[in-house]
PDB file of N, CA, C and O in Angstrom:
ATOM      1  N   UNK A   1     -36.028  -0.670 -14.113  1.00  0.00           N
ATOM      2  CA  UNK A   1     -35.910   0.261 -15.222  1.00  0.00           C
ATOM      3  C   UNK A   1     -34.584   0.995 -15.104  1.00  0.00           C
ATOM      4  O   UNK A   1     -34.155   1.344 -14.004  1.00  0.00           O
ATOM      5  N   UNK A   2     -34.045   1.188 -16.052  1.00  0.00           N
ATOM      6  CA  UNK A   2     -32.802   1.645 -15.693  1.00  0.00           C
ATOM      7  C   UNK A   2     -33.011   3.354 -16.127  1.00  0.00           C
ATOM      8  O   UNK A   2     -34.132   3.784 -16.399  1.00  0.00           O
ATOM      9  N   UNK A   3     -31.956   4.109 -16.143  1.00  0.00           N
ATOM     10  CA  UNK A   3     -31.689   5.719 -16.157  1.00  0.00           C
ATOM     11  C   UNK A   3     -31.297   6.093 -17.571  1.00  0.00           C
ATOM     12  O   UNK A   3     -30.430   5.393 -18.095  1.00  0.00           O
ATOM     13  N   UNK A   4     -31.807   7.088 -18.258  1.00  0.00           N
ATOM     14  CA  UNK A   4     -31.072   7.141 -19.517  1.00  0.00           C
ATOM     15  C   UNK A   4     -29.896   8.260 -19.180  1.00  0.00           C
ATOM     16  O   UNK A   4     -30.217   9.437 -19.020  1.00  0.00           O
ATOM     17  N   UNK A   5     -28.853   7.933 -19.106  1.00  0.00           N
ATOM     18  CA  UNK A   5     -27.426   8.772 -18.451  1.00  0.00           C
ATOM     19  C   UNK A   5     -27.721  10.277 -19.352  1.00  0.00           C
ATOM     20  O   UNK A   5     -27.614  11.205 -18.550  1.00  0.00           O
ATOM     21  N   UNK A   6     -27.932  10.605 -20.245  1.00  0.00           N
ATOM     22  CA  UNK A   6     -27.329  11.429 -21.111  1.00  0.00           C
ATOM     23  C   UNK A   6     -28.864  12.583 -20.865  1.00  0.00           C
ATOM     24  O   UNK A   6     -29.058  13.565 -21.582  1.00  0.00           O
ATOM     25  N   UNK A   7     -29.708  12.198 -19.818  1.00  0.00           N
ATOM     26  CA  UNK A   7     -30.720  13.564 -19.189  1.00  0.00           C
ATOM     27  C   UNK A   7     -30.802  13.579 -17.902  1.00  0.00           C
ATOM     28  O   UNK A   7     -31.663  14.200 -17.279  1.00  0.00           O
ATOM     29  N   UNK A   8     -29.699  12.734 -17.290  1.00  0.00           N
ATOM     30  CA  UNK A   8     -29.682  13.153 -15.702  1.00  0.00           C
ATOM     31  C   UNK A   8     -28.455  13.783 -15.586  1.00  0.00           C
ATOM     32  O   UNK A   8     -27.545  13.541 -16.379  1.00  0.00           O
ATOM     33  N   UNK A   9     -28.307  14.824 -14.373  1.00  0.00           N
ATOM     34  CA  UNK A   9     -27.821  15.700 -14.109  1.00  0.00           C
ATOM     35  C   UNK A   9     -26.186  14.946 -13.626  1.00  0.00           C
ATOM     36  O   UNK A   9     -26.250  13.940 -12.920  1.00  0.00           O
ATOM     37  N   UNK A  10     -24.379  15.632 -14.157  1.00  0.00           N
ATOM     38  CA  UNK A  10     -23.698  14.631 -13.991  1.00  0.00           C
ATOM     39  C   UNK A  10     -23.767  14.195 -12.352  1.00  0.00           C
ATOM     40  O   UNK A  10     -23.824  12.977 -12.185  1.00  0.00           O
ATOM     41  N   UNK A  11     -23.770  14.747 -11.527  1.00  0.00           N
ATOM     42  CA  UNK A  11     -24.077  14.351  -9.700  1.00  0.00           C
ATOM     43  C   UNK A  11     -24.979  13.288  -9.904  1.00  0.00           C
ATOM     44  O   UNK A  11     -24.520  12.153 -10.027  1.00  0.00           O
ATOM     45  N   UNK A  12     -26.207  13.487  -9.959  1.00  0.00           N
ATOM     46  CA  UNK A  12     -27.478  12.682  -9.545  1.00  0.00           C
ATOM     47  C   UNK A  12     -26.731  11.022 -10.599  1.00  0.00           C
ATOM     48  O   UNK A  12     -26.694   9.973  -9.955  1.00  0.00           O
ATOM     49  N   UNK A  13     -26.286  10.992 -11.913  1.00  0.00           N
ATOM     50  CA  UNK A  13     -25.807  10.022 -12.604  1.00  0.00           C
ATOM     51  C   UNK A  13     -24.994   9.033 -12.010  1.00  0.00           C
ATOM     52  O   UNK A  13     -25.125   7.810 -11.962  1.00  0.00           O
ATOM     53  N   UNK A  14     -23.959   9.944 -11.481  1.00  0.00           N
ATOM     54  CA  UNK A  14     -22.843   9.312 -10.822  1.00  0.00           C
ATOM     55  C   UNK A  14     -23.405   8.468  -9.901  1.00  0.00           C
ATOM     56  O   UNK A  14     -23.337   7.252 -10.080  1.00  0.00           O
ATOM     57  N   UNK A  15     -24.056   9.023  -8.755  1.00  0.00           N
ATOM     58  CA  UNK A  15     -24.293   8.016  -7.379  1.00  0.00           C
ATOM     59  C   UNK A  15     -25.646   7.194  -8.132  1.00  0.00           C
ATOM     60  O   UNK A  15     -25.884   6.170  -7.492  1.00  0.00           O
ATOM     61  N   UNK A  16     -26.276   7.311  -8.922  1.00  0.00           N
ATOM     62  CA  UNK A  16     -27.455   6.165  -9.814  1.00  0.00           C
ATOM     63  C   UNK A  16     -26.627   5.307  -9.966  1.00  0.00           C
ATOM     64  O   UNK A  16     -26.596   4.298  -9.262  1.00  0.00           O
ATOM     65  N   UNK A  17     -25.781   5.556 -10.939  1.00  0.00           N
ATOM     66  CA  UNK A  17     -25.138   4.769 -11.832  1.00  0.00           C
ATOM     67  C   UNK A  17     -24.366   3.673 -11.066  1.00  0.00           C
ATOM     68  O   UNK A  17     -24.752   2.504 -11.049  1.00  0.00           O
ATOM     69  N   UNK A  18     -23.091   4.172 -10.338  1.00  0.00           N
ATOM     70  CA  UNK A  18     -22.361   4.028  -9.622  1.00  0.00           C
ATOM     71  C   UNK A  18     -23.244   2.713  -8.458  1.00  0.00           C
ATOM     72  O   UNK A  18     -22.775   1.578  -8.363  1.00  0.00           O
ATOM     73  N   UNK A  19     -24.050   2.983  -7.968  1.00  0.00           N
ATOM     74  CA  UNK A  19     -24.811   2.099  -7.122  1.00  0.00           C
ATOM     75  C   UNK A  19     -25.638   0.983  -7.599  1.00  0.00           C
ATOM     76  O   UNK A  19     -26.423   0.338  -6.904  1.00  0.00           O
ATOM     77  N   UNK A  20     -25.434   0.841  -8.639  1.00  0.00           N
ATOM     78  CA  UNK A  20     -26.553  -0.356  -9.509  1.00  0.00           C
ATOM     79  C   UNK A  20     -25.446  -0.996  -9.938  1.00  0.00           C
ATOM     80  O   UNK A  20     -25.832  -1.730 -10.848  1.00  0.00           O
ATOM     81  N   UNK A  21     -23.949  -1.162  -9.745  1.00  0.00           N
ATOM     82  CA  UNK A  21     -23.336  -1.473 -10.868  1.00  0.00           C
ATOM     83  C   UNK A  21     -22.411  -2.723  -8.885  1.00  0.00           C
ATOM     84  O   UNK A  21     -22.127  -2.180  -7.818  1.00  0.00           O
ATOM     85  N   UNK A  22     -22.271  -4.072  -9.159  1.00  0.00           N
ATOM     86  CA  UNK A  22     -21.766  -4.815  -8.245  1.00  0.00           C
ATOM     87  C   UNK A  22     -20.280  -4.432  -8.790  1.00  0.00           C
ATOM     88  O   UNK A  22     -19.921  -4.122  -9.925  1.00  0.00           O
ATOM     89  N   UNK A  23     -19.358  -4.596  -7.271  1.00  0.00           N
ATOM     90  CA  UNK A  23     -18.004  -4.367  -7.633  1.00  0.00           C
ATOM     91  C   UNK A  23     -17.157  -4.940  -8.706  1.00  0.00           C
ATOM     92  O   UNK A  23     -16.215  -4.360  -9.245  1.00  0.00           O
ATOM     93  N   UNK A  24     -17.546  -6.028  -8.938  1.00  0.00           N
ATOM     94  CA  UNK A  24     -16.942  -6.678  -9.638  1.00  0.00           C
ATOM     95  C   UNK A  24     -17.310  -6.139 -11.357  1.00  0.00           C
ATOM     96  O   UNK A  24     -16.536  -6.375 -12.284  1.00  0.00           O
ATOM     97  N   UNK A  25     -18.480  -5.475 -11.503  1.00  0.00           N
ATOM     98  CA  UNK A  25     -19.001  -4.859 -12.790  1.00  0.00           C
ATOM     99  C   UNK A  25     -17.921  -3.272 -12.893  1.00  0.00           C
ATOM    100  O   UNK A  25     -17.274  -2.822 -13.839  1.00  0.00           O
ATOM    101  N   UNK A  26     -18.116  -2.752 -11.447  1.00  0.00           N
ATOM    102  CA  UNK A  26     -17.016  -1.914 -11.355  1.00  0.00           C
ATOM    103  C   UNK A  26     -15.507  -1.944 -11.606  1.00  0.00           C
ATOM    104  O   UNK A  26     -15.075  -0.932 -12.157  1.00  0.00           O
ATOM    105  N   UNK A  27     -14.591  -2.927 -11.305  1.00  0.00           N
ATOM    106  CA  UNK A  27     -13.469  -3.295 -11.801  1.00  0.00           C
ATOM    107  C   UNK A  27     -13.677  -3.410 -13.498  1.00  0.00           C
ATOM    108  O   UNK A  27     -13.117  -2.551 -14.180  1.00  0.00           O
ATOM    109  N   UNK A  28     -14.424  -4.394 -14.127  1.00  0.00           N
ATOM    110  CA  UNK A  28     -14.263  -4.756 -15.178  1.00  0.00           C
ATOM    111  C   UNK A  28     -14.473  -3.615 -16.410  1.00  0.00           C
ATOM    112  O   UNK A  28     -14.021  -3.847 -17.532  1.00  0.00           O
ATOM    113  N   UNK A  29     -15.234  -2.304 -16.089  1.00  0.00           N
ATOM    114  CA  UNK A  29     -15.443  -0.966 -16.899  1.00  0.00           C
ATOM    115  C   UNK A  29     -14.406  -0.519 -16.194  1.00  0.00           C
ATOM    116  O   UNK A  29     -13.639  -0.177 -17.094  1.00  0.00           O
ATOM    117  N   UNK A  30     -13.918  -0.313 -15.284  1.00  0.00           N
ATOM    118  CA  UNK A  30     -12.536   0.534 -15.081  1.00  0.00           C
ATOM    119  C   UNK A  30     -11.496   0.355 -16.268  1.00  0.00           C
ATOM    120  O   UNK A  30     -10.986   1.118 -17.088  1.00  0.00           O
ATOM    121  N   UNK A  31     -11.402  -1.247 -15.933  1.00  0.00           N
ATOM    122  CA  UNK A  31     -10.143  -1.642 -16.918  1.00  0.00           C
ATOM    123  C   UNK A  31     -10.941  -1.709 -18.438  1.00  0.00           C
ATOM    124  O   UNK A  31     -10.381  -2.167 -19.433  1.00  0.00           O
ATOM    125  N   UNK A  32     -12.022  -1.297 -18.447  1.00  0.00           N
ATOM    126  CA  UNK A  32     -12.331  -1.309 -20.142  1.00  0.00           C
ATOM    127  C   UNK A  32     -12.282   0.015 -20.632  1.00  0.00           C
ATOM    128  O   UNK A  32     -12.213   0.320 -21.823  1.00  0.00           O
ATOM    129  N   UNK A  33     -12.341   1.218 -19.145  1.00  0.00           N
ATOM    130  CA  UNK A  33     -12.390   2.562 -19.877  1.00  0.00           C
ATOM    131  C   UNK A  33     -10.566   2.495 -19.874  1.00  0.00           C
ATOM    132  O   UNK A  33      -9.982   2.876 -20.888  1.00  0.00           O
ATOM    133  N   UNK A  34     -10.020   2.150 -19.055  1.00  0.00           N
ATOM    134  CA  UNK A  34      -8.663   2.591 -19.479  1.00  0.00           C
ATOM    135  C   UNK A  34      -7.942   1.587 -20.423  1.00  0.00           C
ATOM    136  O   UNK A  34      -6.748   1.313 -20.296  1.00  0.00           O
ATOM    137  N   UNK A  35      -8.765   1.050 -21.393  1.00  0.00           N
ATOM    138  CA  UNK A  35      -8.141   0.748 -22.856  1.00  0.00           C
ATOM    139  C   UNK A  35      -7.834  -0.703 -22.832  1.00  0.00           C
ATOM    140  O   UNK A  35      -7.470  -1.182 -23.905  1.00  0.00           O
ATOM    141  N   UNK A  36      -7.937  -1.711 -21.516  1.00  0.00           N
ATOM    142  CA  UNK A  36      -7.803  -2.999 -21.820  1.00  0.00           C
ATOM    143  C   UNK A  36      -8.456  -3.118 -22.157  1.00  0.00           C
ATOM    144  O   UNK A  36      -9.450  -2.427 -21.934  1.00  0.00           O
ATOM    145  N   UNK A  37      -8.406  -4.604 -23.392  1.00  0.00           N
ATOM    146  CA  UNK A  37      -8.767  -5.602 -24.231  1.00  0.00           C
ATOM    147  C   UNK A  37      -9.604  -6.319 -23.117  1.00  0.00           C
ATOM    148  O   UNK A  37      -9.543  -6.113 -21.904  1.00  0.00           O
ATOM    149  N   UNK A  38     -10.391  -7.197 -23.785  1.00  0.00           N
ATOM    150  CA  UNK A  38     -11.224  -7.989 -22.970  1.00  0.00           C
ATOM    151  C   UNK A  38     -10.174  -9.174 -22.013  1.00  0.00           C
ATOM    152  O   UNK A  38     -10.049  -9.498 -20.832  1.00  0.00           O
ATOM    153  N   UNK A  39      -9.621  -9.507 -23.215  1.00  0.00           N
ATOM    154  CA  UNK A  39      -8.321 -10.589 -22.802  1.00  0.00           C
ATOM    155  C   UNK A  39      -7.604 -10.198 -21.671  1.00  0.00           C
ATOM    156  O   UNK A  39      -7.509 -10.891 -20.658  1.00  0.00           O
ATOM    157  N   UNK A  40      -6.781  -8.409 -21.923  1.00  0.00           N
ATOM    158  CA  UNK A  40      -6.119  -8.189 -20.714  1.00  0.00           C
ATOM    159  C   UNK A  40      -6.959  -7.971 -19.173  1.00  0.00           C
ATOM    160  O   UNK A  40      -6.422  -8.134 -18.077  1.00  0.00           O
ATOM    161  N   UNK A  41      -8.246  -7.607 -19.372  1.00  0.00           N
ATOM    162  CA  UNK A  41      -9.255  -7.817 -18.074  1.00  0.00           C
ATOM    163  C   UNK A  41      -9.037  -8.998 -17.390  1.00  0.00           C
ATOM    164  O   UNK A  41      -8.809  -9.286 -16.215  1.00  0.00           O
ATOM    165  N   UNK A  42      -9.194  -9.745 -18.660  1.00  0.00           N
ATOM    166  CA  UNK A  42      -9.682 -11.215 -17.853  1.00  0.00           C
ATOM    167  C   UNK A  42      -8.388 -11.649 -17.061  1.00  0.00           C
ATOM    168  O   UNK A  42      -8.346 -12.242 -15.983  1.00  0.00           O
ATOM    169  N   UNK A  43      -7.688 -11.357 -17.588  1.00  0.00           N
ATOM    170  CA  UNK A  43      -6.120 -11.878 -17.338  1.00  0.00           C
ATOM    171  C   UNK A  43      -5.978 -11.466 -15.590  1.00  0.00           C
ATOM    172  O   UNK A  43      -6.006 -12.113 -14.543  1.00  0.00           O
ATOM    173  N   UNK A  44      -5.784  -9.720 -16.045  1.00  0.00           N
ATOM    174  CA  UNK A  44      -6.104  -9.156 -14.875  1.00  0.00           C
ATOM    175  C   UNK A  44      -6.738  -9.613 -13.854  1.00  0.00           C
ATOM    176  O   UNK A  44      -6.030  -9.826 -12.869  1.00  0.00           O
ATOM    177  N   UNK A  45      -8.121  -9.892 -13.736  1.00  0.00           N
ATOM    178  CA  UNK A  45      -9.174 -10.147 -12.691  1.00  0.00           C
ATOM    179  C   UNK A  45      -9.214 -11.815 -12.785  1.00  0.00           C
ATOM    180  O   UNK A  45     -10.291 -12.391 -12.631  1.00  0.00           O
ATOM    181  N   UNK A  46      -8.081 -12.506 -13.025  1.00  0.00           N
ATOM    182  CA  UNK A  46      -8.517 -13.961 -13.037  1.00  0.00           C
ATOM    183  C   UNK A  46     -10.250 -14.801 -13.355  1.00  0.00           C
ATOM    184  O   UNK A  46     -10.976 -15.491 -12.640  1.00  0.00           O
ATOM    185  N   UNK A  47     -10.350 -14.344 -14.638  1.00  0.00           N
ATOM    186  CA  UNK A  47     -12.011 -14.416 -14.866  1.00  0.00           C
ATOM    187  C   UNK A  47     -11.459 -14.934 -16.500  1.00  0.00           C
ATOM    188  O   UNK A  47     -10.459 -14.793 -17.203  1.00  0.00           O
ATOM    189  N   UNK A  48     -13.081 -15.747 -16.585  1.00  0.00           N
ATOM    190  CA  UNK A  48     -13.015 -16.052 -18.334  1.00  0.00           C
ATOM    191  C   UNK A  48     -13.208 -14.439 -19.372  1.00  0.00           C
ATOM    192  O   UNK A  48     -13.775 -13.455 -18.896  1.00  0.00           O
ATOM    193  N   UNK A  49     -12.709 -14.453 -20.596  1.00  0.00           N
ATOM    194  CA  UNK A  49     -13.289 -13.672 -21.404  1.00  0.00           C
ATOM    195  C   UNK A  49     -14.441 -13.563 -21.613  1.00  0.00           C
ATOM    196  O   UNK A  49     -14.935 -12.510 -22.014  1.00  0.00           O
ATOM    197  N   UNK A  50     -15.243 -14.849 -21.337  1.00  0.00           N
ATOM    198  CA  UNK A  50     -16.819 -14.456 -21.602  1.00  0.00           C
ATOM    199  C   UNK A  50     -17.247 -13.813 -20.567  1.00  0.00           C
ATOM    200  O   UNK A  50     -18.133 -12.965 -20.671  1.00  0.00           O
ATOM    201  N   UNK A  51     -16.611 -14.162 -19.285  1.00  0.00           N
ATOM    202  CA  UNK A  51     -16.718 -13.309 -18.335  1.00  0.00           C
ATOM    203  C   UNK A  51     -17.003 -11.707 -18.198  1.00  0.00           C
ATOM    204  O   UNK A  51     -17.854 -11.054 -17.594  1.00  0.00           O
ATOM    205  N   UNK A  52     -15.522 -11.264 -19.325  1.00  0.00           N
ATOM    206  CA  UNK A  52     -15.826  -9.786 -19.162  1.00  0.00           C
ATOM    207  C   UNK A  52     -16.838  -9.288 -20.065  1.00  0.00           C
ATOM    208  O   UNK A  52     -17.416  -8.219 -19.865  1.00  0.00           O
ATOM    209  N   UNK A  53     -17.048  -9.988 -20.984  1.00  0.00           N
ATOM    210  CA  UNK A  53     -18.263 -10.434 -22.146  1.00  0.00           C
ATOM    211  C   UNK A  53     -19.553 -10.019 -21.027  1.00  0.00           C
ATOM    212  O   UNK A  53     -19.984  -8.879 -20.853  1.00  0.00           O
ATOM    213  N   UNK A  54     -19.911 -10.963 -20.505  1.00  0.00           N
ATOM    214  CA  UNK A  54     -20.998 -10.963 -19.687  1.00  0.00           C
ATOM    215  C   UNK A  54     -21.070  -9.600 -18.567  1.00  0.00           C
ATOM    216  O   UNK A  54     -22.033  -8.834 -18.605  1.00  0.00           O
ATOM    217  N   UNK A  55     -20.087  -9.439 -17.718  1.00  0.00           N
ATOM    218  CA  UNK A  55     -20.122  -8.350 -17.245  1.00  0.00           C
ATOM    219  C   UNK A  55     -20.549  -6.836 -18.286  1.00  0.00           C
ATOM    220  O   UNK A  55     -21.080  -5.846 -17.782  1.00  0.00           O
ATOM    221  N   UNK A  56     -20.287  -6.911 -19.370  1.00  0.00           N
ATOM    222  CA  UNK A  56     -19.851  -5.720 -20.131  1.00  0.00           C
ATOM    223  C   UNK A  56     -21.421  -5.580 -20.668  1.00  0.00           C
ATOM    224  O   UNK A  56     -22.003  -4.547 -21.001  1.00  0.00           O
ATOM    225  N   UNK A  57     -21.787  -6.575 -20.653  1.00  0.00           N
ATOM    226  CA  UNK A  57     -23.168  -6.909 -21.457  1.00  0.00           C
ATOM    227  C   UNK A  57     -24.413  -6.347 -19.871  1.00  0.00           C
ATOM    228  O   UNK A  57     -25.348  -5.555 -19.986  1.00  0.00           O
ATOM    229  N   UNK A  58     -24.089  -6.891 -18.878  1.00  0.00           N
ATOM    230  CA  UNK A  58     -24.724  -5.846 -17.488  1.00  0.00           C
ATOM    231  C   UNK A  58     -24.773  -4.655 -17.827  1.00  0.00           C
ATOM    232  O   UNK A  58     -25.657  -3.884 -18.202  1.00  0.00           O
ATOM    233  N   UNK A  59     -23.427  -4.595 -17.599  1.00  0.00           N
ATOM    234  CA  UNK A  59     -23.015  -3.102 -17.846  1.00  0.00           C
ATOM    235  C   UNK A  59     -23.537  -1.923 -18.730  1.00  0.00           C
ATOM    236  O   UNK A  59     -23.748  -0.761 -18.383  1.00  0.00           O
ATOM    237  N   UNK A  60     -23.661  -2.381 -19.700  1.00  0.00           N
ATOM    238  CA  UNK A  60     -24.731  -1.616 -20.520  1.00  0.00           C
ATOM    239  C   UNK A  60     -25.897  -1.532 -20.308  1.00  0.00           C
ATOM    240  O   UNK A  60     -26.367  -0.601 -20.961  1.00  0.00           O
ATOM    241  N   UNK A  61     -26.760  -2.134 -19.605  1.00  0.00           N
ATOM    242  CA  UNK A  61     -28.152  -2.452 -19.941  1.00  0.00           C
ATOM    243  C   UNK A  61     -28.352  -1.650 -18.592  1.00  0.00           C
ATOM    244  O   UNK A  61     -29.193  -0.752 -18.551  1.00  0.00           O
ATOM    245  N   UNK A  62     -27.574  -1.976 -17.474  1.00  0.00           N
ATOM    246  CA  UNK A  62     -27.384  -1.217 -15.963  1.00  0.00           C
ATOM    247  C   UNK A  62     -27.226   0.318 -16.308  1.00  0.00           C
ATOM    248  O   UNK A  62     -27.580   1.083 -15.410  1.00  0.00           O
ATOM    249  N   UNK A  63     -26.698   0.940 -17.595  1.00  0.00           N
ATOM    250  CA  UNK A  63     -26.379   2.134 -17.514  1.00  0.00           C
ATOM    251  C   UNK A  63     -27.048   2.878 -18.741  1.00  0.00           C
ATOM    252  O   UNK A  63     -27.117   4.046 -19.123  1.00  0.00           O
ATOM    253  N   UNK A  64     -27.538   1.567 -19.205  1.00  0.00           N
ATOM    254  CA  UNK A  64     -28.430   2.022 -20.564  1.00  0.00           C
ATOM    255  C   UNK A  64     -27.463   2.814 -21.699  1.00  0.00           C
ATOM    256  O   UNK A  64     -27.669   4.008 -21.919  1.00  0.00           O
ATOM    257  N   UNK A  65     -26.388   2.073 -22.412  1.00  0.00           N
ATOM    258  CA  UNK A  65     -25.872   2.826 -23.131  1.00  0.00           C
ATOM    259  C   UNK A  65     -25.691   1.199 -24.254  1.00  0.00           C
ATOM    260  O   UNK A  65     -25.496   0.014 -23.985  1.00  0.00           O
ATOM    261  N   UNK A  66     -25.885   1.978 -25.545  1.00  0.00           N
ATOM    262  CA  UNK A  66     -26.008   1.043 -26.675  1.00  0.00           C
ATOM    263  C   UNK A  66     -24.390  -0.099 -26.886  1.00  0.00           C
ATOM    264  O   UNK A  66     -24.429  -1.317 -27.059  1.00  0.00           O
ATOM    265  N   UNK A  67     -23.048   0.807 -26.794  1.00  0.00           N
ATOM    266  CA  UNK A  67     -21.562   0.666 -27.413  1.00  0.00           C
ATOM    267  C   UNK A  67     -21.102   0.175 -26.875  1.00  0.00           C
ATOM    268  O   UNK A  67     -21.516  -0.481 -25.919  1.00  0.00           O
ATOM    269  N   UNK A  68     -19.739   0.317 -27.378  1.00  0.00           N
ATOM    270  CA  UNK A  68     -18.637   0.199 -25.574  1.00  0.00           C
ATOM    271  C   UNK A  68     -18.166   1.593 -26.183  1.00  0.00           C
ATOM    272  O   UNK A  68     -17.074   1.933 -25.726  1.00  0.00           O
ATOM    273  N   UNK A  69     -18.519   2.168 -26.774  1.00  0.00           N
ATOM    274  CA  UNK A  69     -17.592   3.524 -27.054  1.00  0.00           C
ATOM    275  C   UNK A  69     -18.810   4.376 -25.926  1.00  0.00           C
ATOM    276  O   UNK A  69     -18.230   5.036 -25.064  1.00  0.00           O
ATOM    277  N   UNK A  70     -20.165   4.423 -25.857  1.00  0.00           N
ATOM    278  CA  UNK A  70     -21.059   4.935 -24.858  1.00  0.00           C
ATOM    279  C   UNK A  70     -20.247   4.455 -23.862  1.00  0.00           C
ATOM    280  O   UNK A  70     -19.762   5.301 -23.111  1.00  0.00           O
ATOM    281  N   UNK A  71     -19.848   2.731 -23.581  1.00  0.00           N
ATOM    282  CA  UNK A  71     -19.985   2.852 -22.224  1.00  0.00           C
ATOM    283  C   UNK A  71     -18.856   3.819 -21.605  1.00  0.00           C
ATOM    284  O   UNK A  71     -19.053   4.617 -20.688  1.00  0.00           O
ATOM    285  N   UNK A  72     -17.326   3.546 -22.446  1.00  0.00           N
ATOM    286  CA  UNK A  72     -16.682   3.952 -21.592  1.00  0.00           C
ATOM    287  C   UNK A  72     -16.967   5.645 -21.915  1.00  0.00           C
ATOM    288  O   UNK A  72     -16.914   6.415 -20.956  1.00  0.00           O
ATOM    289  N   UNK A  73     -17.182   6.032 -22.906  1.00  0.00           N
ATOM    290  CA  UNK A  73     -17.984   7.808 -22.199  1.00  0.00           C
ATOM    291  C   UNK A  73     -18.897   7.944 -20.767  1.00  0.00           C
ATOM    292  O   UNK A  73     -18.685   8.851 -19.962  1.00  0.00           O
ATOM    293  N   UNK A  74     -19.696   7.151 -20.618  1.00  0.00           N
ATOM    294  CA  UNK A  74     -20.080   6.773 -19.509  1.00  0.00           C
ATOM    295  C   UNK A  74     -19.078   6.590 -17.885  1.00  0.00           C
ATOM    296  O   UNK A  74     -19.216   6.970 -16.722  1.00  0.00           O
ATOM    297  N   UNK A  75     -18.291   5.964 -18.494  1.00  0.00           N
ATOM    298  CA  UNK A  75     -17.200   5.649 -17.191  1.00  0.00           C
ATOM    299  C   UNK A  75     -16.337   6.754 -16.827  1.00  0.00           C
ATOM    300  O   UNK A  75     -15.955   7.168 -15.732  1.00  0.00           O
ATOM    301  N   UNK A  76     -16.078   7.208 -18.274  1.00  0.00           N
ATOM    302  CA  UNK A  76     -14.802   9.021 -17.557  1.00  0.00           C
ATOM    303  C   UNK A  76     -16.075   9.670 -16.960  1.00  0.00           C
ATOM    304  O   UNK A  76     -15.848   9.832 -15.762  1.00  0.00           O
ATOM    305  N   UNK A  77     -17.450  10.159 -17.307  1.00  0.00           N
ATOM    306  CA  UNK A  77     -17.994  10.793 -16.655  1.00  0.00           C
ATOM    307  C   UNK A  77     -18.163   9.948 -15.367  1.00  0.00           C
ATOM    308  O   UNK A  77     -17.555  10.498 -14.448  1.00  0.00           O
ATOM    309  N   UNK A  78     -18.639   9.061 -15.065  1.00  0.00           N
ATOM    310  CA  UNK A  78     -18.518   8.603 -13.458  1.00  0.00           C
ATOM    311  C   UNK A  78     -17.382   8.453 -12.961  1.00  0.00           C
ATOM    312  O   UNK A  78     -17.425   7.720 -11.972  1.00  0.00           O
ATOM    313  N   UNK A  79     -15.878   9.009 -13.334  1.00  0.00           N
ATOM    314  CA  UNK A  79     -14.721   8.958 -12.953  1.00  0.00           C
ATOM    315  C   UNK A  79     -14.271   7.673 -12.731  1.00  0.00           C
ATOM    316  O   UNK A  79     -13.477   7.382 -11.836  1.00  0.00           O
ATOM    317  N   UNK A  80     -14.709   6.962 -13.447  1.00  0.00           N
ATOM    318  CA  UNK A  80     -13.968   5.640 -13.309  1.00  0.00           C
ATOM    319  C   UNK A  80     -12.525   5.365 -13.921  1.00  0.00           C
ATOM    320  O   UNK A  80     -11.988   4.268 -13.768  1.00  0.00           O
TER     321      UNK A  80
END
């Protein structure tokens, strides 16, 4: 079951959040909160686009947020 971010406290979120998410899910919301394209990720992390597709698609469901405009609100609050 995952956490709904937006009624846990920002501390308790961070280390939830933060710990359900494999490194590699971690790189790929870094570079999506700081404004790369899916393309420039992939480029970046030597991975397919569906790749960051698929990661991004974790990613949400891991942090329970509907967007990518949630997620990356999601990511400045976990300081990513």
């Amino acid at each position: 079951m995952t956490a709904d971010l937006s009624t846990m406290p920002a501390a308790h979120r961070s280390t939830e959040a933060v710990s359900s998410l494999s490194p590699r899910e971690t790189q790929v919301l870094a570079y999506i909160a700081a404004g790369y394209t899916h393309h420039q990720t992939s480029k970046r992390l030597n991975i397919s686009q569906s790749s960051v597709e698929t990661y991004l698609q974790r990613i949400r469901f891991k942090l329970d947020v509907p967007t990518r405009a949630h997620l990356i609100r999601a990511a400045v609050e976990l300081g990513l």
